[in-house]
C-alpha positions in Angstrom: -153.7 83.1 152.3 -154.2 84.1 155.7 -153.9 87.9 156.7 -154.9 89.4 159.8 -156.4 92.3 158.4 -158.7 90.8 156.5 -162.9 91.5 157.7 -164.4 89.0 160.2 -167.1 88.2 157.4 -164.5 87.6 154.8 -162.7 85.4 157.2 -165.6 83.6 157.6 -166.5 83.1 153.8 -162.7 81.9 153.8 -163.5 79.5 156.0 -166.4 78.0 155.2 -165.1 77.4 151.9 -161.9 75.8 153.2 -164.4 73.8 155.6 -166.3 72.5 152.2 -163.7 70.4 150.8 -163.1 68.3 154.8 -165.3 65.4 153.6 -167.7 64.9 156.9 -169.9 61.7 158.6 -173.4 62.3 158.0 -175.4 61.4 161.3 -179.0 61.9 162.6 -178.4 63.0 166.4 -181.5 62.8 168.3 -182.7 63.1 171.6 -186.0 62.1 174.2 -186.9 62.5 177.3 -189.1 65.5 179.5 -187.7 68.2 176.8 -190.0 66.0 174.1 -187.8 64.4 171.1 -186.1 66.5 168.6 -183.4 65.5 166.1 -181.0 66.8 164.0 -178.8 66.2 160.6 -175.0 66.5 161.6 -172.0 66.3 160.0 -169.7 67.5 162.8 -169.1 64.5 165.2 -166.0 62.4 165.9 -164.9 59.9 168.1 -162.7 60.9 171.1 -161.6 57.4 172.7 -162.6 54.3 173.1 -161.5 53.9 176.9 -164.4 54.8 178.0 -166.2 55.0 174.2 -166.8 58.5 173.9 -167.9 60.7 170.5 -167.7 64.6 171.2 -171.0 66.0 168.9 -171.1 69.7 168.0 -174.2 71.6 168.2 -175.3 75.3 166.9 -176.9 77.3 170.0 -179.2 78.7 167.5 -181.0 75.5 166.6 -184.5 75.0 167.7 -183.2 71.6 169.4 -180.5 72.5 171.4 -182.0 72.7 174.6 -184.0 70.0 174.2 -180.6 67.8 174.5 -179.5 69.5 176.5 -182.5 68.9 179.1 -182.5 65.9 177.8 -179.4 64.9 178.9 -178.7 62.0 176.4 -178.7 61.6 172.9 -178.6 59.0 169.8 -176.6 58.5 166.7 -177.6 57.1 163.8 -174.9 57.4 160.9 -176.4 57.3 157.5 -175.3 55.3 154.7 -176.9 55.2 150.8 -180.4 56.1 150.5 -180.5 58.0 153.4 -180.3 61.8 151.7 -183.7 62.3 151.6 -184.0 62.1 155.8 -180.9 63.9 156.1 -182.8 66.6 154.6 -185.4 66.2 156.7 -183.6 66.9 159.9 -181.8 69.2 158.4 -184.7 71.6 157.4 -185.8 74.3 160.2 -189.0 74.9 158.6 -190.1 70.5 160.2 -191.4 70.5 162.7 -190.1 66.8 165.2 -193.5 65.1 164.5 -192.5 65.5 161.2 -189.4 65.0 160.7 -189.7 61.4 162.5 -192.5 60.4 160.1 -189.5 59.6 157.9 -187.9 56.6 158.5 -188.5 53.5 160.7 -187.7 54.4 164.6 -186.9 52.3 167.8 -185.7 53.8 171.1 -182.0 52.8 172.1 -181.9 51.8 176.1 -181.2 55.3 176.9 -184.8 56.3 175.2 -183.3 58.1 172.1 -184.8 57.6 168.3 -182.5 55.2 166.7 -183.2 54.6 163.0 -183.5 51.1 162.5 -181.9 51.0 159.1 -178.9 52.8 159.7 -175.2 52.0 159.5 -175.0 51.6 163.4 -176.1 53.6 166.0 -174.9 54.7 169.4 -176.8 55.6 172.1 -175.4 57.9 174.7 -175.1 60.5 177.7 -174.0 64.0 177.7 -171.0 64.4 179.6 -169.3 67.5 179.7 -170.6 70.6 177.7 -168.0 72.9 176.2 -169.4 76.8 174.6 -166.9 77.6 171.8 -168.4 80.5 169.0 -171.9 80.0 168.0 -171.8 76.1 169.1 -171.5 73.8 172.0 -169.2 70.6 171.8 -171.1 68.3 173.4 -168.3 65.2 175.1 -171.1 62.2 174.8 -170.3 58.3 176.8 -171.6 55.7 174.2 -173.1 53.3 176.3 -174.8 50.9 173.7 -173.5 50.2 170.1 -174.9 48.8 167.3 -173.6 48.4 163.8 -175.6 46.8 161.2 -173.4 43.8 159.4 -173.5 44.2 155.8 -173.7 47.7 156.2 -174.0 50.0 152.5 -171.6 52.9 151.9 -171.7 55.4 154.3 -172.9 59.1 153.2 -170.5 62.2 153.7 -170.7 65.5 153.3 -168.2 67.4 150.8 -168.4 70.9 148.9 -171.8 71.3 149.6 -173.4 68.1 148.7 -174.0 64.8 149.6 -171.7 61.5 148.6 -171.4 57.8 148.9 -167.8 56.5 150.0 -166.7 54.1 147.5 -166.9 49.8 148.2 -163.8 48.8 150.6 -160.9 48.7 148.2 -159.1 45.3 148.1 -154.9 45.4 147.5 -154.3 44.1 143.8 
């Protein structure tokens, strides 16, 4: 229950918990360019529209990368499917450096120049729009400008309470 009176770091507890049980995409977004590559595990990204295809991408301020994308200016997306918790750790864990947290999986640069994990789901490779500051983050408004999505794809990997998951096989009407 929500009361106004309640401590901002109570709130936040509140709120983070709440947050755990919205199952979440988990995506590798990663950049290139005169900022150096740098990548990322992310589980909060959604499409916008597909006239023009656009994904808004939302980054924390704080994280090493976040200029580099910034400078940058463009980014990939890789969206992970089964067998792919072990690199989502990777690019999740501040203590890796970029070197090696791209020793992990098998790499290719999208048009754009962005590190596009080969065995992934599908992948998008795109330009930073518009930049938006809201909090602690930045909601990055990206323009997908190639696409591609692995036929036969596995189950894609989420994130809910805490941990990682597999979605289940594509349910057929009895």
């Amino acid at each position: 229950m929500f009361h106004h009176c309640q401590k901002v770091s109570t709130m936040q507890a509140v709120f983070r918990n709440a947050m755990s049980r919205l199952g979440s995409p988990v995506v590798l977004v990663t950049t290139d360019g005169p900022a150096g590559p740098h990548g990322l595990t992310v589980s909060a990204i959604t499409s916008v529209t597909d006239t023009p295809p656009t994904v808004l991408v939302c980054l924390n301020r704080s994280n090493q990368s976040h200029q580099a994308f910034l400078k940058n200016g463009q980014l990939g997306i890789s969206i992970l499917g089964k067998g792919h918790d072990t690199l989502a750790f990777a690019f999740a864990n501040s203590q890796m450096t970029s070197a090696d947290r791209f020793s992990h999986g098998t790499w290719k640069n999208g048009p754009l120049g962005s590190p596009l994990l080969e065995d992934a789901l599908a992948t998008l490779d795109c330009t930073i729009d518009d930049t938006h500051s809201i909090g602690t983050h930045d909601v990055l408004i990206c323009r997908v400008h190639t696409i591609t999505v692995k036929d036969g794809a596995g189950h894609g990997l989420t994130w809910f309470d805490r941990s990682f998951h597999y979605l289940p096989p594509k349910c057929t009407p009895c």
